[in-house]
N, C-alpha and C positions, 0 to 999 in steps of 0.2 A: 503494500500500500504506500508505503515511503516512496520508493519510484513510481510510482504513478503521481503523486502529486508532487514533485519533484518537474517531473516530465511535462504535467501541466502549465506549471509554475512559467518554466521555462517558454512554453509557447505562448503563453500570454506575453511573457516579456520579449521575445521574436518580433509578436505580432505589433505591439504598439511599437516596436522600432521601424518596420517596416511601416505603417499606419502614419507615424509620424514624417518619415523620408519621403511617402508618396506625398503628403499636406505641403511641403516643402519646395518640390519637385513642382508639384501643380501650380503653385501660386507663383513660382516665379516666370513658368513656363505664361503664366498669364497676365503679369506683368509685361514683359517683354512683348507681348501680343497688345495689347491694350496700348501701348510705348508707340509700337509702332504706327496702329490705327491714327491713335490722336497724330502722330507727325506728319503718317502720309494725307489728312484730310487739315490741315491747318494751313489757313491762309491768312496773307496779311497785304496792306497798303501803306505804300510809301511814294510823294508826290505824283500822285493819283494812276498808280503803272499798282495792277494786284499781282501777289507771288502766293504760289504754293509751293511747301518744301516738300522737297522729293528725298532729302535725307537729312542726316545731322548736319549739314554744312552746304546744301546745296539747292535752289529752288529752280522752279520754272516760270516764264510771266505767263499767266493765265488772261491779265485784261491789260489792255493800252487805250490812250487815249484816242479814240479810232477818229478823233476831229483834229488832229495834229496835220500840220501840211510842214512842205519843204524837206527838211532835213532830219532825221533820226538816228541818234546815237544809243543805244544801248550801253549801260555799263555794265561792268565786270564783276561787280559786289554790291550788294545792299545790304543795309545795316538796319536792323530792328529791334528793339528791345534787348539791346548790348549786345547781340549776338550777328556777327557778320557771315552773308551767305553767298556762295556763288552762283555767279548766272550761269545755266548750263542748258535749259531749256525756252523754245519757244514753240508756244500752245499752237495747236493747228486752228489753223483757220483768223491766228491772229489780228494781222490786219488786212484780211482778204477787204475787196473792194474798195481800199485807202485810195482814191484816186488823187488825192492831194499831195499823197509824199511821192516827194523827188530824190531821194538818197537814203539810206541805210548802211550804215557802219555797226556791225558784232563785233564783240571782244572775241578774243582768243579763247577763253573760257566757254564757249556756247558749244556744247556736243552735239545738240539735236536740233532739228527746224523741223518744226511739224507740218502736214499733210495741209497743205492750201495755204500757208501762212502769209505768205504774200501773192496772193492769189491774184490776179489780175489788179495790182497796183499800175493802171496802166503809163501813169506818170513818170513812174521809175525810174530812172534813166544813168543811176552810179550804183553800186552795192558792193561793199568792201565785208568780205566771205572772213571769217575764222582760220588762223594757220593752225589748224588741229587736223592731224593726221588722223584720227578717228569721228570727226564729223560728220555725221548724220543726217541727211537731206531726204525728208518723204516727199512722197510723189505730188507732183503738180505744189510745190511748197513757191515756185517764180512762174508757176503757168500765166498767160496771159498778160506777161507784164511786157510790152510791145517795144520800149524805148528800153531792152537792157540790150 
């Protein structure tokens, strides 16, 4: 009878180790889930250009001033809430139909141009590209811009 409640004893004491690793295990595995959720869907505004971060250090512009004419400059970093992010995205369909701007200059930092993004800007007529070797151009991103 001693080993038997010896051997019990014992699995009880197993069990809430393992009971308590799994409680452990989950919650952080749900953390880091939740962590990420809130980052991938948080967006922000800084002189009226909206960004979503796409990582800890990195966003995309999601909105621009689509009544801007002439000349557009894109920066490199934007800073919010003490925390500085890189430009590395531009939303599709950005300023598809901007018939007003004449120029586009991207920093070096922009990896991606999305799908229509300057879709028939048909004003267009300079645009100074990213020297990144891994830049990423979707489809129809200078469709219909007639003066490049």
């Amino acid at each position: 009878m001693y080993k038997l409640k010896r051997y019990t004893v014992h699995s009880v004491d197993v069990l809430v180790i393992i009971v308590i690793f799994v409680v452990i295990v989950l919650s952080i595995g749900k953390s880091d889930v939740f962590a990420a959720e809130t980052l991938d869907n948080q967006t922000f505004t800084v002189d009226n250009i909206e960004y979503k971060i796409v990582s800890t250090d990195k966003v995309e512009i999601i909105n621009y001033n689509r009544e801007k004419k002439g000349e557009i400059n894109f920066g490199a970093y934007v800073t919010y809430d003490g925390n500085t992010y890189t430009i590395v995205h531009i939303k599709n369909c950005l300023l598809e139909g901007c018939r007003e701007i004449t120029s586009v200059n991207l920093p070096d930092t922009i990896e991606y141009i999305g799908e229509g993004a300057f879709r028939n800007c048909t004003n267009l007529s300079a645009l100074r590209l990213p020297n990144n070797k891994n830049l990423i151009v979707e489809y129809e991103a200078f469709s219909g811009c007639i003066d490049l």
